[in-house]
MDAnalysis code that builds the backbone (N, CA, C; Angstrom):
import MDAnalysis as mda
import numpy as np

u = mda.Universe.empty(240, n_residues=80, atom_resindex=np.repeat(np.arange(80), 3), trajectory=True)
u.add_TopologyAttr("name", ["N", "CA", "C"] * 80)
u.add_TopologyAttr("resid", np.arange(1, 81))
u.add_TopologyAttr("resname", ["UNK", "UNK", "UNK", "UNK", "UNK", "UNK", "UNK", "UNK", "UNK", "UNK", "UNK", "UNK", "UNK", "UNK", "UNK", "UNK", "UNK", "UNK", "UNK", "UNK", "UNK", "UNK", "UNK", "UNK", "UNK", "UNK", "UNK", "UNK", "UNK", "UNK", "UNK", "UNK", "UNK", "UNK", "UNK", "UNK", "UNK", "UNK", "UNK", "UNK", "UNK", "UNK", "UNK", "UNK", "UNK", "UNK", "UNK", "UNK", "UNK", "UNK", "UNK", "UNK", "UNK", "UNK", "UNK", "UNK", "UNK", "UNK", "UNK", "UNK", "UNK", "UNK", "UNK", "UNK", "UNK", "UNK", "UNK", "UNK", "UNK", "UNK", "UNK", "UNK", "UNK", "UNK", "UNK", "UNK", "UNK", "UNK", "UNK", "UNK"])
u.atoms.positions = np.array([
    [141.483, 73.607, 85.888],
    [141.980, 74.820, 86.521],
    [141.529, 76.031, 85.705],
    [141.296, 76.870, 86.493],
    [140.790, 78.238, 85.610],
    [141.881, 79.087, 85.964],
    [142.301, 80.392, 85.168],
    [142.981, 81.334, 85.342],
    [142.499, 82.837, 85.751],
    [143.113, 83.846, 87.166],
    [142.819, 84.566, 87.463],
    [143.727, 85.387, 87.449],
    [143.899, 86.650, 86.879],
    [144.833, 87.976, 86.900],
    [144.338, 89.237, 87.411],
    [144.664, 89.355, 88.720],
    [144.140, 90.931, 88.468],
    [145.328, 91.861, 89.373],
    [144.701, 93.397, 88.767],
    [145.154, 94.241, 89.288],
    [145.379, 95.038, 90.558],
    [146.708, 94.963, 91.410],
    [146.154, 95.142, 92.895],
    [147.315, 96.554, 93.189],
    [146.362, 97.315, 94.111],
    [146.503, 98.706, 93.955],
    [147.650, 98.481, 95.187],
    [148.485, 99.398, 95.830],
    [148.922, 99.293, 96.873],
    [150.356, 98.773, 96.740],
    [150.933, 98.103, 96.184],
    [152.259, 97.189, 95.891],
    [153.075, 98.256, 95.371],
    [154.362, 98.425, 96.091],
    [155.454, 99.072, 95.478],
    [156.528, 98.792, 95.809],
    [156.792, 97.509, 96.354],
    [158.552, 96.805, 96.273],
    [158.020, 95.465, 96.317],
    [159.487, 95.117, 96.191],
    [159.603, 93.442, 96.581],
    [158.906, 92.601, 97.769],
    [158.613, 93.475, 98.612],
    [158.141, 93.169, 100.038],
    [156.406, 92.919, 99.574],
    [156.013, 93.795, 99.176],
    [154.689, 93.443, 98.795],
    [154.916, 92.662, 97.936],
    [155.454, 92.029, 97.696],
    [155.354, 91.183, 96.133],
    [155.388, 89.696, 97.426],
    [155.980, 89.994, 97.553],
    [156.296, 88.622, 99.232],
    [155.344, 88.361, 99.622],
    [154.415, 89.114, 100.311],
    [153.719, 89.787, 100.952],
    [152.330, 89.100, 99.972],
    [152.229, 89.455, 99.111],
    [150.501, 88.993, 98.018],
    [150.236, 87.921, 97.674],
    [152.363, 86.959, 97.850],
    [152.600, 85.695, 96.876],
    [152.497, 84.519, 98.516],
    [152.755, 85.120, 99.509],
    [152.694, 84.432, 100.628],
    [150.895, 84.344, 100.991],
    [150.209, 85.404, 100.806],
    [149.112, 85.142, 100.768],
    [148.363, 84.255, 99.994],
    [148.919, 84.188, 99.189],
    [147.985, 83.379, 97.786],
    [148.425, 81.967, 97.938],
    [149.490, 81.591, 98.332],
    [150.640, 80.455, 98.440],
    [149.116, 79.588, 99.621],
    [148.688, 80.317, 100.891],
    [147.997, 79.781, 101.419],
    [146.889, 79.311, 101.856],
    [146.139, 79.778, 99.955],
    [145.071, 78.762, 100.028],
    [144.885, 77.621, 99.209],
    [144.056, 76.792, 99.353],
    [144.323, 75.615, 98.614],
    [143.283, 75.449, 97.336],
    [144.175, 74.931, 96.857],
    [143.607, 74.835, 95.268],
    [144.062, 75.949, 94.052],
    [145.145, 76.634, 95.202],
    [145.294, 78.116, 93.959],
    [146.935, 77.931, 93.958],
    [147.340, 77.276, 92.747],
    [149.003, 77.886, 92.500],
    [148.982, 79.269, 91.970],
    [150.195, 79.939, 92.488],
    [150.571, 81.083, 92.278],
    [151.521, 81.089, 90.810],
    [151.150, 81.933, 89.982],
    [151.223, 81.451, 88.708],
    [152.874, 83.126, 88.468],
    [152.573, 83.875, 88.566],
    [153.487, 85.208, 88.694],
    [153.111, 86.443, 89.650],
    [153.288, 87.411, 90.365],
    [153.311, 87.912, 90.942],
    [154.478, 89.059, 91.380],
    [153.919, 90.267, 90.349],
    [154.685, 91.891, 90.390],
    [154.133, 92.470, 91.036],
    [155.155, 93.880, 91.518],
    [154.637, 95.039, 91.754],
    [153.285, 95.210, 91.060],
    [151.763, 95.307, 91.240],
    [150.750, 95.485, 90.469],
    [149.900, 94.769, 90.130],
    [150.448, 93.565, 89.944],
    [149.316, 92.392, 89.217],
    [149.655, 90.777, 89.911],
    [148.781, 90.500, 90.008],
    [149.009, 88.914, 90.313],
    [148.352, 87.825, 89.624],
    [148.911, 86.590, 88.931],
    [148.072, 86.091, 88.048],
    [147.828, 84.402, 88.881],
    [147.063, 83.661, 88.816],
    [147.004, 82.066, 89.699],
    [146.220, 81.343, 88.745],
    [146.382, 79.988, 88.738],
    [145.511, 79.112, 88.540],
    [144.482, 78.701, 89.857],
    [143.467, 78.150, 90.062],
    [143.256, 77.816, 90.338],
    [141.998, 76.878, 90.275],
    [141.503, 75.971, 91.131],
    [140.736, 75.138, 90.963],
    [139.162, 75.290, 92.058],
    [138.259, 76.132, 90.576],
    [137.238, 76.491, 91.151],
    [136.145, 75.987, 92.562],
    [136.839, 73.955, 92.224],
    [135.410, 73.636, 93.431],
    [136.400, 73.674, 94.738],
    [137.624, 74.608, 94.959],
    [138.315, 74.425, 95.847],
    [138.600, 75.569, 95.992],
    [138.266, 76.839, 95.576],
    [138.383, 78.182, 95.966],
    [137.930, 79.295, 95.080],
    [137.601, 80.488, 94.696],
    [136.455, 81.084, 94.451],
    [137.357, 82.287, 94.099],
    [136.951, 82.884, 92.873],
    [137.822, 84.584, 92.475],
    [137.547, 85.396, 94.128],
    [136.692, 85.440, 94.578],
    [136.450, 86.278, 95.825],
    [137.617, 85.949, 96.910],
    [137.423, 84.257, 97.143],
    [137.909, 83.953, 98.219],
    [139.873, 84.394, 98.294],
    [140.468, 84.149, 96.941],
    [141.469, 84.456, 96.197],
    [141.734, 86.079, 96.458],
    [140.658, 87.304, 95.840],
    [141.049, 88.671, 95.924],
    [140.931, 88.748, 97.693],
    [139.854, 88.153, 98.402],
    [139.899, 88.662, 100.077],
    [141.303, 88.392, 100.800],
    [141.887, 86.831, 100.207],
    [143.129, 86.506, 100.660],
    [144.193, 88.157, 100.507],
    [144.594, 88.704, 99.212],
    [145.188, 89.690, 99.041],
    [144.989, 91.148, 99.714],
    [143.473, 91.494, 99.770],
    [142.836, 91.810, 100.683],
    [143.293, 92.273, 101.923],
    [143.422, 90.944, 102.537],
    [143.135, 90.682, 104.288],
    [144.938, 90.887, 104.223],
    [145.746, 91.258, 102.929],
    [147.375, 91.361, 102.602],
    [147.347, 92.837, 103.166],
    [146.643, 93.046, 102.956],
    [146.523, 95.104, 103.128],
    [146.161, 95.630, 101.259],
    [146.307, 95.206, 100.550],
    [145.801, 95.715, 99.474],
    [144.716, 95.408, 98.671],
    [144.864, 96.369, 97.384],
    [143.527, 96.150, 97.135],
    [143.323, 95.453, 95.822],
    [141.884, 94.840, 95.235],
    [142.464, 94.157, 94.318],
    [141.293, 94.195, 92.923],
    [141.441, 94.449, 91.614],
    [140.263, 94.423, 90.973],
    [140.348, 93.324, 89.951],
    [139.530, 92.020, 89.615],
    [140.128, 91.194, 89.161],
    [139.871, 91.675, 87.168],
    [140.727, 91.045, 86.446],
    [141.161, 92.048, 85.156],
    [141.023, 90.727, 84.230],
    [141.203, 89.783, 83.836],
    [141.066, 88.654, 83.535],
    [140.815, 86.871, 84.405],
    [139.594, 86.518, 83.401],
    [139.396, 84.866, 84.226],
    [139.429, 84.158, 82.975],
    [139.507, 82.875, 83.088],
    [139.613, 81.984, 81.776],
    [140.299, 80.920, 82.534],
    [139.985, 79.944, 81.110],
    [140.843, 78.700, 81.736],
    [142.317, 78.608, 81.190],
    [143.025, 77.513, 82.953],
    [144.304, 77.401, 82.502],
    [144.468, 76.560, 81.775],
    [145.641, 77.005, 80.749],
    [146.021, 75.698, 79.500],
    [146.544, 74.303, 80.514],
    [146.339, 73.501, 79.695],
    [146.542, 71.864, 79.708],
    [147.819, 71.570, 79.829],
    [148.357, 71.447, 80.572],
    [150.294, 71.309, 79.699],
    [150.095, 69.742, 79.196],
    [150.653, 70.233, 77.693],
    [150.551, 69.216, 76.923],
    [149.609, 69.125, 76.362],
    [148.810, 68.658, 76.924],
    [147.274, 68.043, 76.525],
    [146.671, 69.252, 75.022],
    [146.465, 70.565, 75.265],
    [145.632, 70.777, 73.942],
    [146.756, 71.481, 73.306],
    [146.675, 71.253, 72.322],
    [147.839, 72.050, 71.120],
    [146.874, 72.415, 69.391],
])
């Protein structure tokens, strides 16, 4: 799993927060990792969905999105 955070313009209540996390919720391969007013962060699993395909989802939300960090997600457990 790799990790994606970025910054999305447009969000200013709870409703958009609904609203970015319901979007993201419905593609596959991407858990929704946190999701504020502003930023949204996911794991997901590259041969099953794409930083693009991920920001268009938020996107096609009504907002906008610039991605701010990628990297991989930690292991639970596994690396220490």
């Amino acid at each position: 799993m790799e990790n994606l955070t970025m910054n999305i313009s447009g969000m200013t209540c709870g409703h958009c927060v609904s609203a970015v996390a319901q979007a993201l919720k419905q593609l596959e391969g991407v858990q929704v990792e946190q999701v504020q007013v502003g930023t949204a962060t996911v794991a997901y699993d590259p041969s099953r969905a794409s930083p693009d395909q991920i920001a268009q989802a938020v996107e096609s939300a009504g907002y906008e999105v610039r991605p701010v960090e990628l990297g991989r997600a930690p292991q639970s457990g596994a690396e220490r």
